[in-house]
C-alpha positions in Angstrom: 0.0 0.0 0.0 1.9 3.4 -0.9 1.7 6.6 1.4 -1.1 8.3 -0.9 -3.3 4.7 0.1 -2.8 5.2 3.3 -3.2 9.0 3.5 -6.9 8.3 1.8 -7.5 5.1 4.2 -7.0 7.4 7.1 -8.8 10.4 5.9 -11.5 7.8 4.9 -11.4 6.5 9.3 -11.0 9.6 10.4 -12.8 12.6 8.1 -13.1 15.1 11.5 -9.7 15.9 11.9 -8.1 16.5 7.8 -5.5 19.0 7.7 -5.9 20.9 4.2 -2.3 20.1 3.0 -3.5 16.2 3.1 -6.1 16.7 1.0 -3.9 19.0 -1.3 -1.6 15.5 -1.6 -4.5 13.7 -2.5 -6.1 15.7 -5.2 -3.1 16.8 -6.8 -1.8 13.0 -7.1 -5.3 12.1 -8.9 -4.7 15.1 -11.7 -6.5 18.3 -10.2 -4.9 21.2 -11.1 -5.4 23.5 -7.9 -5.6 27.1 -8.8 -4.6 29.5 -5.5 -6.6 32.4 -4.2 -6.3 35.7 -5.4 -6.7 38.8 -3.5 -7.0 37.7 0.2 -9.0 34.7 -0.2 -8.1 31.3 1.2 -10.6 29.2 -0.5 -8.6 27.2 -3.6 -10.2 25.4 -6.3 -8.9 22.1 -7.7 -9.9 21.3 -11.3 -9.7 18.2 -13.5 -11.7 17.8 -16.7 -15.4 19.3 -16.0 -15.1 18.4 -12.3 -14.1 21.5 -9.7 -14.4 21.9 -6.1 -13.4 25.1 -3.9 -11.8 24.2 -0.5 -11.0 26.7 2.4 -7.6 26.7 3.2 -7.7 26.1 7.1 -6.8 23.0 9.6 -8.6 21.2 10.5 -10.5 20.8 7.4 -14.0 21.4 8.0 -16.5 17.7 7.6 -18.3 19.3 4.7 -15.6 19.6 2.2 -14.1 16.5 3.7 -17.3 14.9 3.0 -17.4 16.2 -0.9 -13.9 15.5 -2.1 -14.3 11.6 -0.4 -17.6 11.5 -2.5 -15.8 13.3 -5.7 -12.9 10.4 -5.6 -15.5 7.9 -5.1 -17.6 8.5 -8.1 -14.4 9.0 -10.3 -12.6 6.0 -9.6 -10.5 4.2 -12.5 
């Protein structure tokens, strides 16, 4: 099982308590481009394809967006 398996597995046991830079890892290692704020904002967007999602910049990581990218991965697998 490499790191980024692992990383997911324990994001996946654990979604309460996600630091931002682990789900950066993630999402860059499965092709989203992430595209940084601009002017004072935190909130970055990762893109791949048609897909996007926008993701505050803070740790912990609040459940929400947790929640969404764990769905995003799921329904994109393979």
């Amino acid at each position: 099982m490499s790191k980024l398996e692992k990383l997911l597995e324990r994001i996946k046991n654990n979604p309460k308590d996600v630091k931002f830079n682990d789900l950066h890892k993630i999402l860059t290692s499965m092709d989203f481009k992430a595209r940084q704020p601009k002017g004072g904002s935190s909130h970055y967007t990762y893109i791949k394809k048609d897909l996007r999602i926008t993701i505050p910049k803070r740790n912990p990581v609040k459940l929400i967006y947790v929640k969404k990218v764990l769905e995003l991965l799921e329904e994109n697998k393979g």
